[in-house]
KEBA-643746 format. One line per 2 residues: number of its first residue (from 0); their letters; for each residue x, y, z of N, C-alpha, C. Coordinates in nm, 2 decimals. Atoms other than C-alpha are relative to their C-alpha. Layout:
BEGIN
NUM) a) X Y Z X Y Z X Y Z ~ ...
***
This chain:
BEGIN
0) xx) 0.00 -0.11 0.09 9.04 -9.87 6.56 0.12 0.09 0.05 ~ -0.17 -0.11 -0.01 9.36 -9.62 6.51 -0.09 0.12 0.14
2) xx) 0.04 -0.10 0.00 9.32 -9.36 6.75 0.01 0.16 -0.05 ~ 0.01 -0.08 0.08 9.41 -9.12 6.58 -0.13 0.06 -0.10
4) xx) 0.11 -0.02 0.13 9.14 -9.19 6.28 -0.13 0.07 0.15 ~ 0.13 -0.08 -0.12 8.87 -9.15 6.61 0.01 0.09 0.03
6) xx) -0.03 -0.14 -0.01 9.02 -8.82 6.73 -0.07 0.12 -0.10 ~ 0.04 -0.08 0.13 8.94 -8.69 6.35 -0.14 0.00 0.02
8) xx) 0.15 0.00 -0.01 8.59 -8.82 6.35 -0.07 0.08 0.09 ~ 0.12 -0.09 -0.06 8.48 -8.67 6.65 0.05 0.14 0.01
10) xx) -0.05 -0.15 0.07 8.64 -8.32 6.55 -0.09 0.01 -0.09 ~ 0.09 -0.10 0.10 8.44 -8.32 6.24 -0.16 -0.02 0.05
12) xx) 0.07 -0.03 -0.08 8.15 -8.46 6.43 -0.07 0.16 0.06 ~ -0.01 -0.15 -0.09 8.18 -8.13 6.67 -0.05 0.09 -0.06
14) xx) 0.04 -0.12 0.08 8.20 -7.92 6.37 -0.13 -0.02 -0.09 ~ 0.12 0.01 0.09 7.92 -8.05 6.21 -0.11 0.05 0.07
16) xx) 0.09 -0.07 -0.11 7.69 -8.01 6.56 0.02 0.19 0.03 ~ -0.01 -0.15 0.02 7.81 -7.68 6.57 -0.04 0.10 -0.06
18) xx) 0.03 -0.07 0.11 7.74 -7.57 6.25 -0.15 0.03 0.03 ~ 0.21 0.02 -0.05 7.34 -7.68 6.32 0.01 0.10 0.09
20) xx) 0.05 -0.12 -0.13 7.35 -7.50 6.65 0.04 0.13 -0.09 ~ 0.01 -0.13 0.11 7.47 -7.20 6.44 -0.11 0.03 -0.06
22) xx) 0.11 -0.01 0.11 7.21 -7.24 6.16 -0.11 0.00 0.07 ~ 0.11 0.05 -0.10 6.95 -7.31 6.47 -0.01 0.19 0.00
24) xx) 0.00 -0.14 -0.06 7.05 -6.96 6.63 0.00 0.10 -0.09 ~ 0.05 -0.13 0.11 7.05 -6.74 6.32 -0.10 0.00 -0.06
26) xx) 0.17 0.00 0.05 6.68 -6.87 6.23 -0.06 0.08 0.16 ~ 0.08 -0.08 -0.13 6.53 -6.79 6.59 0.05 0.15 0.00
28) xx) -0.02 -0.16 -0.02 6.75 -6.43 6.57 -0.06 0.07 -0.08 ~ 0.12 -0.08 0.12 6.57 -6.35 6.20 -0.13 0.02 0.11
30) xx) 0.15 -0.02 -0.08 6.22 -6.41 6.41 0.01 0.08 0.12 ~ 0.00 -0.03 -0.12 6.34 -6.29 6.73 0.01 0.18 -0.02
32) xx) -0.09 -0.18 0.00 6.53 -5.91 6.65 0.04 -0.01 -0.12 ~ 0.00 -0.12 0.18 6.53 -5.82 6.25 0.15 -0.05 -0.01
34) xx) -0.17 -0.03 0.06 6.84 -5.75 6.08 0.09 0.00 0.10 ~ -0.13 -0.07 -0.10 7.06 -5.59 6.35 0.03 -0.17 0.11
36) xx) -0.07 0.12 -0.07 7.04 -5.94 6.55 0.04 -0.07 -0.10 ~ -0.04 0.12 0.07 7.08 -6.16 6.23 0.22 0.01 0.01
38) xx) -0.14 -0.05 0.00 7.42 -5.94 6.21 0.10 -0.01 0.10 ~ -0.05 0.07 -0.11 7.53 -6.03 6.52 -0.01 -0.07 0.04
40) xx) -0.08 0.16 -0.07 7.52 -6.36 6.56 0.05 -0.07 -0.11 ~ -0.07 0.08 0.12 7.63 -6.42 6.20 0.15 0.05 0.05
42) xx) -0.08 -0.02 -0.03 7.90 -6.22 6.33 0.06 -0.10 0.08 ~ -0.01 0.10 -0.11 7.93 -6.43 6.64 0.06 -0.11 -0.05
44) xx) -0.04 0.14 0.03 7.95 -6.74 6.44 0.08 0.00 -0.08 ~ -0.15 0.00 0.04 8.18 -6.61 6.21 0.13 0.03 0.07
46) xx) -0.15 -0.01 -0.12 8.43 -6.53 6.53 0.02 -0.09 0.01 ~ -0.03 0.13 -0.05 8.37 -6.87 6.64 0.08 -0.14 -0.11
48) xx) -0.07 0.10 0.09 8.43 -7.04 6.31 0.12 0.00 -0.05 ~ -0.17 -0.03 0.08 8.72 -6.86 6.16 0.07 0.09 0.09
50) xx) -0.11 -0.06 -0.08 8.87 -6.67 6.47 0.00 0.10 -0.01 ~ 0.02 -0.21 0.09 8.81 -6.29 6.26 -0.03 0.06 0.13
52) xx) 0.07 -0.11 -0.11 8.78 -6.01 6.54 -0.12 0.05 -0.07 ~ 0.03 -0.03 0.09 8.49 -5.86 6.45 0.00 0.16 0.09
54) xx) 0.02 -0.11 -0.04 8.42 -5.50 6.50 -0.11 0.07 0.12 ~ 0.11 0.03 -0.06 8.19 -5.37 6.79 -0.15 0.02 -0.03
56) xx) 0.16 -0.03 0.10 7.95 -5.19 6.57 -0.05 -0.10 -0.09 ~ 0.04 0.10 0.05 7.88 -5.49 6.38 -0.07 -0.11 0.10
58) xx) 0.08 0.10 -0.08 7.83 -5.74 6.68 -0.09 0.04 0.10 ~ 0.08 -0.04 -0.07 7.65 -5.52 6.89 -0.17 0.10 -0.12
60) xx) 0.11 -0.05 0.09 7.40 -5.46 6.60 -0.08 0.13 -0.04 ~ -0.03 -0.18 0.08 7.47 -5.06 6.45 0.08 -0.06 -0.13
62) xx) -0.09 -0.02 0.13 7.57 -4.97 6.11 0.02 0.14 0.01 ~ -0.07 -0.16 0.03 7.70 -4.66 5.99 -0.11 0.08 0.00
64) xx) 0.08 -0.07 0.07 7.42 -4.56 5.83 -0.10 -0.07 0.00 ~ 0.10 0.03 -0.10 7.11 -4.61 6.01 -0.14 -0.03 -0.20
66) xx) 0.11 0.10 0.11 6.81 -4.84 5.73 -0.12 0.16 -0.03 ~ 0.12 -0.12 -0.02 6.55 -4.55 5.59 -0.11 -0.05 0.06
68) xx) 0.11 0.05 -0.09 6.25 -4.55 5.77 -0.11 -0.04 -0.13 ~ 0.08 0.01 0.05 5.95 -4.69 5.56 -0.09 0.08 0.00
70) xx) 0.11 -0.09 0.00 5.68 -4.46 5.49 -0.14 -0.07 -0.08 ~ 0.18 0.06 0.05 5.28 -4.57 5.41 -0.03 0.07 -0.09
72) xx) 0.06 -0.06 0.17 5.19 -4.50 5.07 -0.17 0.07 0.04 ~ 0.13 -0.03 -0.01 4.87 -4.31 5.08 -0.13 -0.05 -0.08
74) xx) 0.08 0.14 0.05 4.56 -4.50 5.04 -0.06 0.02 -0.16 ~ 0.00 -0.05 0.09 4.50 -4.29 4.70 0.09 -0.07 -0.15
76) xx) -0.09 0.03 0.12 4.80 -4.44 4.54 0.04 -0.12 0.02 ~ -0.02 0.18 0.02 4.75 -4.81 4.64 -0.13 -0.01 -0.10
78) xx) 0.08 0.10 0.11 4.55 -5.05 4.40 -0.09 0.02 0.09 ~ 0.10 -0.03 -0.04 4.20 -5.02 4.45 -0.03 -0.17 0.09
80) xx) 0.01 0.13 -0.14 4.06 -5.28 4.76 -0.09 -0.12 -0.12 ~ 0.08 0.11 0.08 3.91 -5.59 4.54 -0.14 0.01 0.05
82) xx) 0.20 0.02 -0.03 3.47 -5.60 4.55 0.03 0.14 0.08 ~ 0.04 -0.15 -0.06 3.49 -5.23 4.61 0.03 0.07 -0.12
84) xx) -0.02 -0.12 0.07 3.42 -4.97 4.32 -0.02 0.06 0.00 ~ 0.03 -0.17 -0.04 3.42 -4.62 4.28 -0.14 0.05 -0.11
86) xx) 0.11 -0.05 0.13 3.07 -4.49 4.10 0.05 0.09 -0.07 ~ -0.01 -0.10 0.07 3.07 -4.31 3.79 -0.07 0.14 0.04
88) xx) 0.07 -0.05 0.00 2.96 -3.98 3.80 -0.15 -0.03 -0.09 ~ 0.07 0.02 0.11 2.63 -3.96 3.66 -0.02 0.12 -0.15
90) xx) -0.03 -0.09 0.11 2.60 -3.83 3.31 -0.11 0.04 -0.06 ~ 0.14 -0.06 0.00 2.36 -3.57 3.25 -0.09 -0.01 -0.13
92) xx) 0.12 0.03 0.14 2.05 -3.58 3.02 0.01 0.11 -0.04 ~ -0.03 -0.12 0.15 2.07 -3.39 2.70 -0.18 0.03 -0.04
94) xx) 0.13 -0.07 0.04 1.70 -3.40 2.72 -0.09 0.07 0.11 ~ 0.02 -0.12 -0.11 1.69 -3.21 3.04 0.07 0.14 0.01
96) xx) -0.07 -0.12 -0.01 1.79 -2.86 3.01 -0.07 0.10 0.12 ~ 0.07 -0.10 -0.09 1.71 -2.58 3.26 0.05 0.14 -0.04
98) xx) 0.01 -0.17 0.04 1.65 -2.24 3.10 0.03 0.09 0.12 ~ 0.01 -0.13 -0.04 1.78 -1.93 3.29 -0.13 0.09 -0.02
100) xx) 0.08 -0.05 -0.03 1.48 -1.74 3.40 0.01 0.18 -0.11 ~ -0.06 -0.05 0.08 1.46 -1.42 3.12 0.01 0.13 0.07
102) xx) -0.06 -0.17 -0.09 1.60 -1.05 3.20 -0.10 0.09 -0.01 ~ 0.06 -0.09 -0.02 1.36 -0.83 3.26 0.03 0.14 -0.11
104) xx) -0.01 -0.12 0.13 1.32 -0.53 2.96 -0.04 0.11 0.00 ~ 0.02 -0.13 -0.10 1.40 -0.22 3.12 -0.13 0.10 -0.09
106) xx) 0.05 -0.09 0.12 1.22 -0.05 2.80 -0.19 0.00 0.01 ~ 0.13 0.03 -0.02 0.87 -0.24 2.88 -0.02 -0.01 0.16
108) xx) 0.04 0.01 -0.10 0.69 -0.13 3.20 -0.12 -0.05 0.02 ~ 0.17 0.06 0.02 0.37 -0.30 3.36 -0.04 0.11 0.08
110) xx) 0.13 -0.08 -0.04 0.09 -0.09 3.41 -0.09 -0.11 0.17 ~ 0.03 0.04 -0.09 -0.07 -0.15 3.75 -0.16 0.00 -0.01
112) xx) 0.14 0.01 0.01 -0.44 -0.26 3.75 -0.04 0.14 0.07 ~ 0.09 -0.11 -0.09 -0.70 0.02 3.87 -0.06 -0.06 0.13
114) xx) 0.02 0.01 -0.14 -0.76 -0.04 4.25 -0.18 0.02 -0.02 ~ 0.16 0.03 0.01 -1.14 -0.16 4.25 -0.08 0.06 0.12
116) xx) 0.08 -0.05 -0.16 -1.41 -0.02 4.53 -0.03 0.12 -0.03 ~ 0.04 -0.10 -0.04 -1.37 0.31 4.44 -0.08 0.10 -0.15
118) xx) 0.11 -0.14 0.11 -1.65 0.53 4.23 0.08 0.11 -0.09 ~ -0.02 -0.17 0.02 -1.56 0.82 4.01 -0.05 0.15 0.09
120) xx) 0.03 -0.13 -0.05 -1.52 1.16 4.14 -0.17 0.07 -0.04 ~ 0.10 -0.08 0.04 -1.85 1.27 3.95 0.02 0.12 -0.10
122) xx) 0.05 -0.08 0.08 -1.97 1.51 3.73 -0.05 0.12 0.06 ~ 0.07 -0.12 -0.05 -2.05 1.87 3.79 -0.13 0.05 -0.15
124) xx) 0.02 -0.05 0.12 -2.30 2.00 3.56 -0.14 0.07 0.06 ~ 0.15 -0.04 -0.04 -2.68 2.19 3.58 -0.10 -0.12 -0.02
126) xx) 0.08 0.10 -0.01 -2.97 2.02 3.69 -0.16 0.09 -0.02 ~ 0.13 -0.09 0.02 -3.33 2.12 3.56 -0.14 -0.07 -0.01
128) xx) 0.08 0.11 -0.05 -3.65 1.95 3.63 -0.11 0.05 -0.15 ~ 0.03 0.02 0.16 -3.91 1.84 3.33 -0.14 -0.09 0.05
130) xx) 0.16 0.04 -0.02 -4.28 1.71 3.32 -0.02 -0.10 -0.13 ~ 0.02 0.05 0.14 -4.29 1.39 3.08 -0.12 -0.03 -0.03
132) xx) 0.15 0.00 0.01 -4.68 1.38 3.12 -0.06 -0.11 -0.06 ~ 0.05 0.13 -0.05 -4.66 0.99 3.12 0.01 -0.02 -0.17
134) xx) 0.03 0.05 0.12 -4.53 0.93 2.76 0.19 -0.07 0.02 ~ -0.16 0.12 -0.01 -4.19 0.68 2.67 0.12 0.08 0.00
136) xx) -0.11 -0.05 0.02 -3.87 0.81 2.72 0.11 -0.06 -0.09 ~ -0.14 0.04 0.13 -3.53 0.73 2.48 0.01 -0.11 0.06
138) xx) 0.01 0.19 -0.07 -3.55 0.37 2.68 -0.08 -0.05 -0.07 ~ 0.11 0.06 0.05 -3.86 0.31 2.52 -0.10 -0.05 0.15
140) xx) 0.10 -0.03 -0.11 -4.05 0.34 2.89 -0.04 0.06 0.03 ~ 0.07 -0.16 -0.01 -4.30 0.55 3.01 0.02 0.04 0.14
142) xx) -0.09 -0.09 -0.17 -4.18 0.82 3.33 -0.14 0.04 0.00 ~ 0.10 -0.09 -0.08 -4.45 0.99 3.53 0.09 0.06 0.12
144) xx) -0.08 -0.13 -0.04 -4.39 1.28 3.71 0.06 -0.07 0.18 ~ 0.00 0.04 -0.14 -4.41 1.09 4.06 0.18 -0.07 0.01
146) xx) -0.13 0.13 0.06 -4.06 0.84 3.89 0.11 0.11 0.07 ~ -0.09 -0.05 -0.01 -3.75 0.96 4.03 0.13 -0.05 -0.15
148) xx) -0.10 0.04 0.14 -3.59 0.96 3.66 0.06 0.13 -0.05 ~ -0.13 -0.07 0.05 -3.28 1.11 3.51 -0.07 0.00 -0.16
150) xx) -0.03 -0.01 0.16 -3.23 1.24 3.16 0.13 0.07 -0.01 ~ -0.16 -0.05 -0.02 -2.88 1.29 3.05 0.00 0.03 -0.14
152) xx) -0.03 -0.10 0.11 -2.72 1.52 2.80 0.03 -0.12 -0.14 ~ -0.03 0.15 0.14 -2.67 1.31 2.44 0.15 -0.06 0.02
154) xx) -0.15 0.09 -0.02 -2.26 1.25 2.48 -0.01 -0.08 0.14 ~ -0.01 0.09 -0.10 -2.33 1.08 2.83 -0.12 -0.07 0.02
156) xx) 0.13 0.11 -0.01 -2.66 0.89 2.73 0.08 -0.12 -0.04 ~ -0.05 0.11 0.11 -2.46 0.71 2.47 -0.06 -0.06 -0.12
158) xx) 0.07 0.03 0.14 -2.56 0.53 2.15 -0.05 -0.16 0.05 ~ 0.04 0.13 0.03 -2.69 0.17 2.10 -0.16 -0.03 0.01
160) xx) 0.14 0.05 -0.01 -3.03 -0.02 2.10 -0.01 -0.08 0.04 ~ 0.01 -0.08 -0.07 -3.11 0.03 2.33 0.15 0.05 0.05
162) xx) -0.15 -0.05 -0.05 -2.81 0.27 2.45 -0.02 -0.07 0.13 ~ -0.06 0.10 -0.13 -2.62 0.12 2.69 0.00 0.04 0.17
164) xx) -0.01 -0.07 -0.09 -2.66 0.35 2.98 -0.16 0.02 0.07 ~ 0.10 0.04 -0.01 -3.01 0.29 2.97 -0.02 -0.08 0.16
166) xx) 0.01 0.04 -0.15 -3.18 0.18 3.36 0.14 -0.01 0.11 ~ -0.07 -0.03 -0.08 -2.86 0.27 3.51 -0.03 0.11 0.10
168) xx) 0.00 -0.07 -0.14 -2.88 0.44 3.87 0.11 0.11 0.00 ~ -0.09 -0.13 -0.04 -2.68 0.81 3.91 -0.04 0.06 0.14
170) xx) 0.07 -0.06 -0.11 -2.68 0.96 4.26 0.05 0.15 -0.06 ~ 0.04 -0.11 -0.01 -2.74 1.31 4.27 0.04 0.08 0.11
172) xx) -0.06 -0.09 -0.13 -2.56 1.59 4.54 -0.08 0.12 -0.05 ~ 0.03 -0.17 0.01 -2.70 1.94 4.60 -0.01 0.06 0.16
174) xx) 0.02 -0.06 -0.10 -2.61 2.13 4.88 -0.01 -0.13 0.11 ~ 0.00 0.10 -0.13 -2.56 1.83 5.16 -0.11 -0.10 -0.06
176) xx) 0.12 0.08 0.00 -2.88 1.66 5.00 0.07 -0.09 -0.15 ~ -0.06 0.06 0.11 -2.86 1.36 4.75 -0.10 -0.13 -0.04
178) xx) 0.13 0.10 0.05 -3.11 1.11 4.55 0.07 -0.08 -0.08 ~ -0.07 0.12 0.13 -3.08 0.81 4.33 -0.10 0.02 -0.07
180) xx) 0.06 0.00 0.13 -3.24 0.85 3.97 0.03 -0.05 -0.06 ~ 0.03 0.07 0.09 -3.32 0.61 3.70 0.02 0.05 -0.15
182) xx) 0.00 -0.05 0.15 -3.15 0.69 3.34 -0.13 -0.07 -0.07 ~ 0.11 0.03 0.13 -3.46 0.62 3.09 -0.04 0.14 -0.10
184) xx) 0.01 -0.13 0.11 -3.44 0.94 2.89 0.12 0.09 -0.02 ~ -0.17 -0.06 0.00 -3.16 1.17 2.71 -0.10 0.16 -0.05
186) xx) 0.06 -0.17 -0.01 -3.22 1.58 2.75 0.06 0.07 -0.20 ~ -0.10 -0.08 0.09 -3.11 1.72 2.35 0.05 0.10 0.05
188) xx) -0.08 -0.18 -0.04 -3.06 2.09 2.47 0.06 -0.02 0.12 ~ -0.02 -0.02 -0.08 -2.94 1.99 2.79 0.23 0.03 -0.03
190) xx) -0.13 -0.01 0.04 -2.51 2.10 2.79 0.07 -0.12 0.08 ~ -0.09 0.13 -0.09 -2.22 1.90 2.91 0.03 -0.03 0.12
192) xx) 0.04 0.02 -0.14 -2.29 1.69 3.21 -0.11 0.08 0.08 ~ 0.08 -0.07 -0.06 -2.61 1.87 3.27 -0.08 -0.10 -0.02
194) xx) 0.08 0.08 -0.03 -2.92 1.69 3.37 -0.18 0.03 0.02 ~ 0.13 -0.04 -0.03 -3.31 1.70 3.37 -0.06 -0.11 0.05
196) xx) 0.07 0.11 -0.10 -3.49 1.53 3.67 -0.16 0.02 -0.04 ~ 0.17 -0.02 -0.06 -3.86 1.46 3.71 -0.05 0.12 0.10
198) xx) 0.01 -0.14 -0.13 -4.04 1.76 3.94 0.01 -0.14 0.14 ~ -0.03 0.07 -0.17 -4.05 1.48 4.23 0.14 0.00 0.01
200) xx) -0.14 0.04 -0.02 -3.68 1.39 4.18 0.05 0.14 0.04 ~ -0.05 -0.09 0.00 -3.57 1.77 4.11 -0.08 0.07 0.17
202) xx) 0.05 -0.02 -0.11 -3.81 1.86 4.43 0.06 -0.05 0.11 ~ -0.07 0.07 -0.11 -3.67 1.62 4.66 0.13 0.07 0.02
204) xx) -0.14 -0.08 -0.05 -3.32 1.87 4.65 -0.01 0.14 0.03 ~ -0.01 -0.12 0.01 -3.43 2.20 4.59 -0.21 0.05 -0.06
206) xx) 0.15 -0.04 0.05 -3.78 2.42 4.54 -0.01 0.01 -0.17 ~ -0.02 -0.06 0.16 -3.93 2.43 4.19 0.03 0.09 -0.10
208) xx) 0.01 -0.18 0.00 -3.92 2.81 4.20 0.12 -0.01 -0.09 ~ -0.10 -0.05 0.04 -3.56 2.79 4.14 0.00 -0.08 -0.14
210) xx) -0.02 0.10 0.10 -3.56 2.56 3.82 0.15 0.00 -0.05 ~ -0.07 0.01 0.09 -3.22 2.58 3.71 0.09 -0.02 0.19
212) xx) -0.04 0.02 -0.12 -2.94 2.44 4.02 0.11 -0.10 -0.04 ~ -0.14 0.03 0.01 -2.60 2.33 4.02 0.02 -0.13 0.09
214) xx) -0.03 0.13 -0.05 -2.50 1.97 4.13 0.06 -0.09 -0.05 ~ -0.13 0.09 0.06 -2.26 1.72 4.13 -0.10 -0.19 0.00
216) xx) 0.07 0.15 0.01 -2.35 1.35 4.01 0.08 -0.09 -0.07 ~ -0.10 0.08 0.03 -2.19 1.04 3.95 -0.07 -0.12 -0.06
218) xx) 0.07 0.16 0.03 -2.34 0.63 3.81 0.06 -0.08 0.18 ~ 0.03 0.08 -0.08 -2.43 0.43 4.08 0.11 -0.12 0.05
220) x) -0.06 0.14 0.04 -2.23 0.13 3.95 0.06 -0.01 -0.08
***
């Protein structure tokens, strides 16, 4: 063989191995160091192939103007993650409503019940004693004189049939002393809030002597 033609062959040879080892070293520099190495050994290999100086900021892997930095999208404005949804609100019943409680109507006041337990003050009126000599009284029962029974003036007997005030209990005050008597009779002439007892009843407060005596009296119940 010429040598010459052999000389050629293993020149392109050379360049052919060459080339590989090149294309070898600029895969491992992507994987190894990013950009800034690919740039410098492309550099490299373009010194080696075509002789070009290259500049130092290029083979020592700087650029002018430094790559922006990436920034992380917030997770709001990525695609939603696949097999994950967001619930609806829920949406309210039109057959549940809730009424506002109503405003009070300054115009209408409540009246406060009457406080239970406690008795009326009483009655003042005269008290006069009376001998029914064992015949029926406006009850339609018969009194003897021994009964401690009441007879009350006509507006505080009352009406009905039997009036309604009928066998109700009145205590009786005179002077520190005080009895319980049995309504079964109503006095006509007696005045307002005045009272005619039995002689026992009217006895048990005061002497007969005086018949006419001032006393305060109230219902039992």
């Amino acid at each position: 063989m010429n040598p010459r033609i052999h000389d050629v062959q293993n020149a392109i040879f050379r360049e052919r191995t060459m080339r590989a080892r090149i294309a070898k070293t600029v895969i491992v520099a992507l994987l190894a160091a990013g950009s800034a190495a690919v740039v410098s050994v492309a550099a490299a290999s373009a010194s080696e192939d075509t002789g070009t100086a290259i500049s130092a900021s290029i083979a020592s892997g700087q650029r002018g103007n430094p790559a922006p930095a990436l920034t992380e999208l917030p997770r709001s404005a990525l695609a939603p993650e696949p097999g994950r949804t967001t619930p609806r609100p829920p949406t309210p019943d039109p057959s549940r409503t809730t009424t506002p409680p109503p405003t009070p109507d300054p115009s209408r006041t409540t009246t406060r019940p009457p406080t239970p337990g406690k008795p009326p003050k009483g009655y003042n009126g005269t008290a006069r004693w009376f001998s029914p000599g064992g015949i029926a009284g406006a009850c339609g029962q018969m009194i003897r004189d021994s009964d401690f029974v009441v007879a009350l003036d006509p507006t505080m007997f009352g009406g009905g049939n039997p009036p309604h005030n009928c066998g109700r209990e009145i205590i009786v005050t005179y002077k520190g002393k005080s009895i319980i008597a049995t309504v079964l009779d109503a006095s006509p002439d007696a005045e307002r809030y005045g009272i005619d007892l039995t002689r026992s009843a009217f006895k048990a407060l005061a002497p007969l002597d005086q018949e006419t005596i001032n006393v305060t009296w109230r219902f039992a119940k």
